[in-house]
C-alpha positions as CSV (number, residue, x, y, z in Angstrom):
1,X,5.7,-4.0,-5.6
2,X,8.2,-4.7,-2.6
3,X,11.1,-2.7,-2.2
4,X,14.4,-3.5,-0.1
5,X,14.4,-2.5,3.2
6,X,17.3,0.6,2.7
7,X,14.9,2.6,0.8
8,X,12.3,4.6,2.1
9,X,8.7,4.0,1.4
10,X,8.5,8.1,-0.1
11,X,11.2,7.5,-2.0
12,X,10.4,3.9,-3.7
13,X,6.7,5.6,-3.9
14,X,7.6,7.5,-7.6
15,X,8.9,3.7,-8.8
16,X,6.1,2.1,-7.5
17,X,3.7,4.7,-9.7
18,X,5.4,4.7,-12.4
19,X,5.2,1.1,-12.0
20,X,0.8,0.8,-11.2
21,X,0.4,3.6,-14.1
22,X,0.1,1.1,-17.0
23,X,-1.9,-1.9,-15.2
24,X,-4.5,0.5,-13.5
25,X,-5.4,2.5,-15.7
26,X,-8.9,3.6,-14.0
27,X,-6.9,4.7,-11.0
28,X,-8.0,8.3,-9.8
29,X,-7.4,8.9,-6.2
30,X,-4.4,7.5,-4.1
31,X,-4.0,7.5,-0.3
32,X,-0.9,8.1,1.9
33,X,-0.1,9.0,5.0
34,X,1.3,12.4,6.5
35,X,5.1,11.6,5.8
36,X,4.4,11.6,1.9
37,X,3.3,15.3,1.5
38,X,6.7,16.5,3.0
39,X,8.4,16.3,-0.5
40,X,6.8,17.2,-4.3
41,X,5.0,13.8,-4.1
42,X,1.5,15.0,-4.1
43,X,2.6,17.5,-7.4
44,X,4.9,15.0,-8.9
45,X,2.2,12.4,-8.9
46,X,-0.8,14.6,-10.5
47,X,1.6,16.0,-13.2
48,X,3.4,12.6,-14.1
49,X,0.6,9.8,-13.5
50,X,-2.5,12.2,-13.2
51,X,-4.1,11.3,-9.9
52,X,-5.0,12.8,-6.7
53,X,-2.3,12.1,-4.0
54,X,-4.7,12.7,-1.1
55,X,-2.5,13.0,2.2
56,X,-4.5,11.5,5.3
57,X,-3.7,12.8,8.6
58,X,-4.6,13.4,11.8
59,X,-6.8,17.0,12.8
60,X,-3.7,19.5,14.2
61,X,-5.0,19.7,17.8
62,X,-6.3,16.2,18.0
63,X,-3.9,14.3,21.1
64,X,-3.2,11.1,21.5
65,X,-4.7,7.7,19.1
66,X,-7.0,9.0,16.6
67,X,-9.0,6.0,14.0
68,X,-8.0,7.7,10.2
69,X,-10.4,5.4,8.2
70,X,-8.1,5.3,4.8
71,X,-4.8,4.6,7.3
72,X,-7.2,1.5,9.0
73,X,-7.9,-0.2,6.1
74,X,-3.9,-0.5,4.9
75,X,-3.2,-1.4,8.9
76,X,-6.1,-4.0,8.2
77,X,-4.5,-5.4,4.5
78,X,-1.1,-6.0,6.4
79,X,-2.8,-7.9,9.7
80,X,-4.3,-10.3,7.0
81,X,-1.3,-10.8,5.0
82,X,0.7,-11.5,8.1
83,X,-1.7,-14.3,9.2
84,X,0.6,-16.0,6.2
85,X,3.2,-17.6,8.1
86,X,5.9,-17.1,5.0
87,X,4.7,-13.2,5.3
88,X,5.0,-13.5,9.0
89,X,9.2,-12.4,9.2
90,X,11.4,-11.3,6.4
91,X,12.8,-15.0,5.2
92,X,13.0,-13.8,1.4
93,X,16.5,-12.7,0.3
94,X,14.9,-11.0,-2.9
95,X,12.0,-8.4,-2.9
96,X,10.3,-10.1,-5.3
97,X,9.9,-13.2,-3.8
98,X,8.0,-11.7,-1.1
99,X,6.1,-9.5,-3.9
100,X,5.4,-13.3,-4.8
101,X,4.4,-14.6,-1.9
102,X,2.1,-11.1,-1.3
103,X,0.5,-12.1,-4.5
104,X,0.1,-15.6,-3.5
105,X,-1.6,-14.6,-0.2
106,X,-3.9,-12.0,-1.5
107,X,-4.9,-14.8,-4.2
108,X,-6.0,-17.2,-1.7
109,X,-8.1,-14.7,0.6
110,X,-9.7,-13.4,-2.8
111,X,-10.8,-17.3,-3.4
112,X,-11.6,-17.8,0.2
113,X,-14.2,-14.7,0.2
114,X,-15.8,-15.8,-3.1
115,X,-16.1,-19.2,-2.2
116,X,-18.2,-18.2,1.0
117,X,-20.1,-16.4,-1.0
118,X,-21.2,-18.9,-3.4
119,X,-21.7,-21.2,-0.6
């Protein structure tokens, strides 16, 4: 789901649950980072969907650049849907054409990866 740019990704997070709730309905666990346990999120989301929001952040006394493993794999998600030109800059005027186009994208590294494999 792809949201305007005016709204905060905490914010557009309840719609986007309330959205995922009916097509996934095995979903347990969900990941986000620091700046989504500073409101009811995490309670919101157990009492209305009922899964874990499990906030991953950085240890307290830990300085400087720190690898969070859950954080790296949605930094690595993004790096390859930006090797998709059309992904590459906001061209869309609608947020669901580039929901489109994410779909598209995701599509063709899904058949790239099984097509190695079969090879």
């Amino acid at each position: 789901m792809c949201l305007p740019a005016d709204i905060q990704d905490w914010d557009g997070a309840e719609d986007l649950f309330l959205v995922s709730r009916p097509v996934s309905p095995r979903l347990e666990l969900v990941w986000a980072e620091s700046a989504y346990g500073r409101n009811e999120l995490p309670e919101w989301t157990e009492q209305t969907c009922g899964w874990k929001l499990q906030i991953v952040s950085r240890p307290a006394q830990q300085r400087g650049w720190i690898l969070l493993h859950r954080r790296w794999a949605v930094e690595r998600t993004f790096a390859w849907l930006l090797r998709n030109r059309r992904l590459s800059k906001d061209y869309e005027e609608l947020a669901e054409t580039t929901e489109a186009w994410v779909y598209a994208a995701m599509v063709r590294l899904m058949l790239r990866r099984l097509t190695l494999q079969a090879a």
